[in-house]
C-alpha positions in Angstrom: -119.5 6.7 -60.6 -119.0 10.0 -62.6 -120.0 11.9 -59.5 -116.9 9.7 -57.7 -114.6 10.5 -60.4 -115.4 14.6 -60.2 -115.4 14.6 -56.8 -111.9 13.0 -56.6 -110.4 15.2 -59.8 -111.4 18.5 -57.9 -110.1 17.4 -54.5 -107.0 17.0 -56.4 -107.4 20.3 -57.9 -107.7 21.9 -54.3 -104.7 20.0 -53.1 -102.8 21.9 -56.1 -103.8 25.4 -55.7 -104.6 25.3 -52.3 -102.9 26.6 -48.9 -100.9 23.8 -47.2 -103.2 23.5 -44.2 -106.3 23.0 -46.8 -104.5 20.5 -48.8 -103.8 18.6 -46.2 -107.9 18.7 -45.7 -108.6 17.5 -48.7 -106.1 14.4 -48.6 -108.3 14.1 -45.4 -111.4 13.7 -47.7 -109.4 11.1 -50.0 -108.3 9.0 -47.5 -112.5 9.1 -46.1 -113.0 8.0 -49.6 -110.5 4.9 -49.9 -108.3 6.5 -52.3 -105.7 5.6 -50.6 -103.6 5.4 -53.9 -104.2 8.8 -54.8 -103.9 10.4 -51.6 -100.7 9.1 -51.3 -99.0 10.2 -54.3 -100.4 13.7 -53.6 -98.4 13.5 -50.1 -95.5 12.2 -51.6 -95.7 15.4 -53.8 -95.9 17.4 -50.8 -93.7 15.9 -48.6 -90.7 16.4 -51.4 -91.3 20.2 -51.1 -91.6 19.9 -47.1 -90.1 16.7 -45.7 -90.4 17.6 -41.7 -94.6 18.0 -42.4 -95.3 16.0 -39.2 -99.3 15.7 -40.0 -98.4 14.9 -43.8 -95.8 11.4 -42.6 -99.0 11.0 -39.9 -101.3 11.0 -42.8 -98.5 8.7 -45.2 -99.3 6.6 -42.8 -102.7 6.1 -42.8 -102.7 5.9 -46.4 -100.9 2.9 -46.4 -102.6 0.9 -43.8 -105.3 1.5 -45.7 -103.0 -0.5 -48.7 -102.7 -3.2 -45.8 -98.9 -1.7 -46.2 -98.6 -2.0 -42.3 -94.7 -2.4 -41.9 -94.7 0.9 -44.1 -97.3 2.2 -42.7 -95.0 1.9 -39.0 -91.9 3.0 -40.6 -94.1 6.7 -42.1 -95.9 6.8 -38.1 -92.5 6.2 -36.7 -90.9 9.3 -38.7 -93.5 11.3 -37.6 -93.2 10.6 -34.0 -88.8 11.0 -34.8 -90.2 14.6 -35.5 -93.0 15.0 -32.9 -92.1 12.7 -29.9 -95.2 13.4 -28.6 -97.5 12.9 -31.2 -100.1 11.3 -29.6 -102.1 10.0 -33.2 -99.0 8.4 -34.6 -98.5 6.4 -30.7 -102.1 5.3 -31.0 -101.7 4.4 -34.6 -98.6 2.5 -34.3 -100.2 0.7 -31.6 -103.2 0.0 -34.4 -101.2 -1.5 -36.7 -99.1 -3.6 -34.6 -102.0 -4.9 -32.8 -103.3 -6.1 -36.3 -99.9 -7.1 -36.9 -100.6 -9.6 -33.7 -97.8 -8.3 -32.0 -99.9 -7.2 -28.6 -96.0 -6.6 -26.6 -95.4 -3.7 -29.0 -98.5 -2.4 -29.3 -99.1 -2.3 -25.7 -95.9 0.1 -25.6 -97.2 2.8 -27.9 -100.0 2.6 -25.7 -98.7 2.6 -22.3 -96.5 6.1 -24.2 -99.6 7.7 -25.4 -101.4 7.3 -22.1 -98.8 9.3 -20.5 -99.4 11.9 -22.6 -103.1 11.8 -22.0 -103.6 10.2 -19.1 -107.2 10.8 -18.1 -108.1 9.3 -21.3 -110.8 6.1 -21.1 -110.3 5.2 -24.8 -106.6 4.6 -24.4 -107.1 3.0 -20.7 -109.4 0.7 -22.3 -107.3 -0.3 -25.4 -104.4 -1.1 -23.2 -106.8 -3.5 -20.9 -107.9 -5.1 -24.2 -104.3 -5.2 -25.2 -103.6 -6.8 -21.3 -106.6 -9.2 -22.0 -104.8 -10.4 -25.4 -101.3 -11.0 -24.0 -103.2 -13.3 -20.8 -102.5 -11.1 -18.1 -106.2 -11.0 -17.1 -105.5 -9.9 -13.3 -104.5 -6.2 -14.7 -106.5 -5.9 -17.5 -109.5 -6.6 -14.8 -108.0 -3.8 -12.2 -108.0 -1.7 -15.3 -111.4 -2.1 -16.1 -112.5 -2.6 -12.0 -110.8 1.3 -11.7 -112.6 2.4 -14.9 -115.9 1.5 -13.6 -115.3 2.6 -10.3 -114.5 6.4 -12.0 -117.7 6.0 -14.4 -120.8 3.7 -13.6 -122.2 4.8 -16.8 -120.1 2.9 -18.9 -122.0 -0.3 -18.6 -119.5 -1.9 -20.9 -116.9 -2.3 -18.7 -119.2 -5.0 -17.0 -118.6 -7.5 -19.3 -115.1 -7.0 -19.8 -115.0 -7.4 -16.3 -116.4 -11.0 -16.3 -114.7 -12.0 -19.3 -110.9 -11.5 -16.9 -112.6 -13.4 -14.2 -114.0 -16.3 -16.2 -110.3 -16.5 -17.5 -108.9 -16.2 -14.0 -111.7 -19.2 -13.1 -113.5 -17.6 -10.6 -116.9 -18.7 -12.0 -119.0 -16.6 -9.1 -117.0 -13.2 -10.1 -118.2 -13.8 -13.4 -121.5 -14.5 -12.7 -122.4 -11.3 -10.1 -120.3 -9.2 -13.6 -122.3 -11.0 -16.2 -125.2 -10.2 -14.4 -125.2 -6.8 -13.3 -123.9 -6.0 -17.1 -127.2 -7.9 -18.2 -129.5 -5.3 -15.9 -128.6 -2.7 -18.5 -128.6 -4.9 -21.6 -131.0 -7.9 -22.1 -129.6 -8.4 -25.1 -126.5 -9.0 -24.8 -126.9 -12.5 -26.2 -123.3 -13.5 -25.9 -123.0 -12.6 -22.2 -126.1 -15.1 -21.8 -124.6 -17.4 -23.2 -121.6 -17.6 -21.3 -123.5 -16.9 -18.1 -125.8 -20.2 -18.8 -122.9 -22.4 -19.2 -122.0 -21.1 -15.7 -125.8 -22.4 -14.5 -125.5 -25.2 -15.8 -122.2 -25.8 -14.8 -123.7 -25.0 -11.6 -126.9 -27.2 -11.9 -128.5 -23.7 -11.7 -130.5 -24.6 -14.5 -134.0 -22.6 -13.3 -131.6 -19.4 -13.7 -130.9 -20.3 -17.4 -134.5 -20.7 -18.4 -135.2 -17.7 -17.2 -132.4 -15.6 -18.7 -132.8 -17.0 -22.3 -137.3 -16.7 -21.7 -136.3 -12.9 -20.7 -134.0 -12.9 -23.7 -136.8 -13.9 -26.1 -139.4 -11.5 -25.0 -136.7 -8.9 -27.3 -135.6 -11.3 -29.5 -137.3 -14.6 -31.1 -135.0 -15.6 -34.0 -131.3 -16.3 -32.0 -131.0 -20.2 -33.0 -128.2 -20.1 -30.2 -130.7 -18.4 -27.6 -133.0 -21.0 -29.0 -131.7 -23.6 -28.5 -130.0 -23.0 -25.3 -133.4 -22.4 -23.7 -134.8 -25.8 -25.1 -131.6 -27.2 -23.5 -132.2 -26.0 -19.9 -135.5 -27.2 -20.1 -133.9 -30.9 -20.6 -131.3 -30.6 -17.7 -134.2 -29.2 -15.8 -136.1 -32.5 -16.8 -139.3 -31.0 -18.2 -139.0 -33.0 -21.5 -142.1 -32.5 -22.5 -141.3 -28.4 -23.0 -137.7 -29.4 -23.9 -139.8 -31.3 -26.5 -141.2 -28.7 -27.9 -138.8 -26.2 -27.8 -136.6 -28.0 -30.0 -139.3 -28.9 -32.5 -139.9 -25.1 -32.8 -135.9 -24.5 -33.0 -136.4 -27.1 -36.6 -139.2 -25.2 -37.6 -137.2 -22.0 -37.7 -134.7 -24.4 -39.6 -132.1 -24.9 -37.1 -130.6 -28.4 -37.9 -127.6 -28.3 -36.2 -126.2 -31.8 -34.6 -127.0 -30.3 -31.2 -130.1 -29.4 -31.7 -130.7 -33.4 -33.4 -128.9 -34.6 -30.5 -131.0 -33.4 -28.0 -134.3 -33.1 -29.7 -133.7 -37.4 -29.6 -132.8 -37.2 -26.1 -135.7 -35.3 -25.2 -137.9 -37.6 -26.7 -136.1 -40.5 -25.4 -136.6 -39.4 -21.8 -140.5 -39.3 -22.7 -140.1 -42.4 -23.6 -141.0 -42.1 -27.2 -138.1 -44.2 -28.8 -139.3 -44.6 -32.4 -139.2 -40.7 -32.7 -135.7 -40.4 -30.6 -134.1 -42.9 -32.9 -134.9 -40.7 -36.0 -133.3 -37.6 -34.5 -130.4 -39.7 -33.0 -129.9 -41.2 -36.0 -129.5 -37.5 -37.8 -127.1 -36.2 -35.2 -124.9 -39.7 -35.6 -124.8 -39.2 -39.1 -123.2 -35.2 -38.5 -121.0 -36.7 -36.5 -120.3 -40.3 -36.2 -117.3 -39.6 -33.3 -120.0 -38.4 -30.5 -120.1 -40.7 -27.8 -122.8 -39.4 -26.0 -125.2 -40.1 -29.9 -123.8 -43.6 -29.8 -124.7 -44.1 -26.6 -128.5 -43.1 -26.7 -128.4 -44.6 -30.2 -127.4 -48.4 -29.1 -130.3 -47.9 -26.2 -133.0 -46.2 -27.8 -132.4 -48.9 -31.4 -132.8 -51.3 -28.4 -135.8 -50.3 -26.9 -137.9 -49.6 -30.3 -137.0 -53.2 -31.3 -134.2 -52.8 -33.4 -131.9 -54.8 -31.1 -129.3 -56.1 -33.6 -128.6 -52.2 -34.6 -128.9 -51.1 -31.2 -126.1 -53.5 -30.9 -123.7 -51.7 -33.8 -124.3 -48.6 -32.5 -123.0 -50.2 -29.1 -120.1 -51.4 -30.4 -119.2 -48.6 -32.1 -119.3 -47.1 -28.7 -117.3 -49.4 -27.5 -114.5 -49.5 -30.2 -113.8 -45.8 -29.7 -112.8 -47.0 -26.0 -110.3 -49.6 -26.3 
């Protein structure tokens, strides 16, 4: 903490005695430091001697977005760009703020400026896809990110971004062929096999989604989601005895979410072991009582391990959600 505090008393030292352009370096240096407090007081000091200091109102600016001071924060990147037009770092950080501000329309403005000022520039490209993606209009975004990849294989990323405008857009075998080729170059990219097994199953692919999430856990063994996903196919595919046990290892390794209980029942159900269904049923019901699908098994599996009469409340409960 002493260290810290030296540190911070002889940048201001520096800032005071040094040459403008080095001052400015070491308000640089307090702003990498959070002292955003401190580093702004010093540029208020120096913009009273020089007010028209374009990168000293750029760095004002930064200093209070880092006080979560955003509309002050636009109002210092906004007279820096009334002095420098084409300031591209006060365009891109306007756009920053206003994106965190949730105001995607105005951000996308300072972006679609700042492109024009660099306009072979991927970061900004891809920022005002993103921003595209937020506002719903996935068709562009996607010809943005299409045209990217089409320039520059190598950026991999672009894949999934890809997908995600056509899953939007509903055109599940766009995404698919995307999610795909963007999994070739990272198996573990759990999210994207997520998404791409609800498309299998949606699909009744369900061989495809076993083998994703087995590839998947060659590189990675603890993903509860992965998990349980795998242990999930292998139900829809109707091998209960491995959907079985792939849930019994996902509550070993302490995942005891309601799906997991749901289906760890229903697994057991459709191997006909009722007594041990109705226990894991009987957890997911009491997660949530509102799930049809739990009431359902419950009323027949309380049925079949001869507890009619509750088989029967479960039933109606069923029933009463219905009418």
């Amino acid at each position: 903490m002493k260290k810290i505090f030296f540190i911070i008393i002889l940048l201001y030292w520096n800032i005071a005695y040094s040459q403008p352009l080095n001052r400015n370096d070491s308000i640089r240096k307090l702003l990498d430091m959070y002292q955003y407090p401190l580093a702004l007081e010093l540029i208020n000091k120096q913009l009273e001697i020089n007010s028209n200091d374009v990168s000293l109102h750029l760095l004002k600016g930064n200093a209070l977005k880092g006080l979560l001071k955003y509309s002050d924060a636009i109002h210092a990147y906004e007279t820096t760009l009334s002095i420098d037009s084409g300031n591209n770092a006060a365009l891109i950080e306007t756009a920053n703020v206003y994106k965190l501000l949730g105001d995607y329309n105005k951000s996308l403005g300072y972006l679609v400026k700042a492109n024009k000022l660099r306009a072979n520039n991927i970061s900004i490209k891809v920022e005002i896809a993103n921003t595209l993606f937020f506002l719903e209009n996935f068709d562009e975004a996607k010809n943005i990110y299409l045209n990217l990849y089409t320039i520059d294989t190598s950026k991999t990323f672009l894949l999934r971004n890809i997908a995600r405008c056509y899953d939007r857009l509903n055109n599940n075998d766009s995404t698919i062929y995307y999610l795909e080729k963007s999994l070739k170059n990272n198996a573990s990219d759990y999210q994207s096999i997520v998404r791409l097994c609800n498309l299998y199953i949606k699909m009744k692919s369900y061989q495809k989604g076993i083998d994703i999430t087995e590839l998947y856990k060659k590189y990675e063994t603890s993903n509860q989601k992965i998990n349980s996903m795998n242990a999930y196919l292998y139900l829809l595919n109707k091998n209960y005895e491995e959907a079985v046990n792939r849930f019994n290892k996902c509550i070993k390794d302490n995942d005891t979410s309601g799906f997991v209980q749901k289906f760890t029942g229903i697994s057991y159900f459709n191997s006909e072991n009722y007594d041990t269904a109705k226990i894991y049923l009987e957890k997911a019901f009491a997660k949530d009582s509102t799930d049809a699908q739990t009431s359902h098994f419950l009323g027949i599996v309380c049925s079949l391990a001869n507890f009619p009469e509750l088989g029967i409340q479960y039933l109606n409960t069923l029933a009463l959600r219905f009418n």
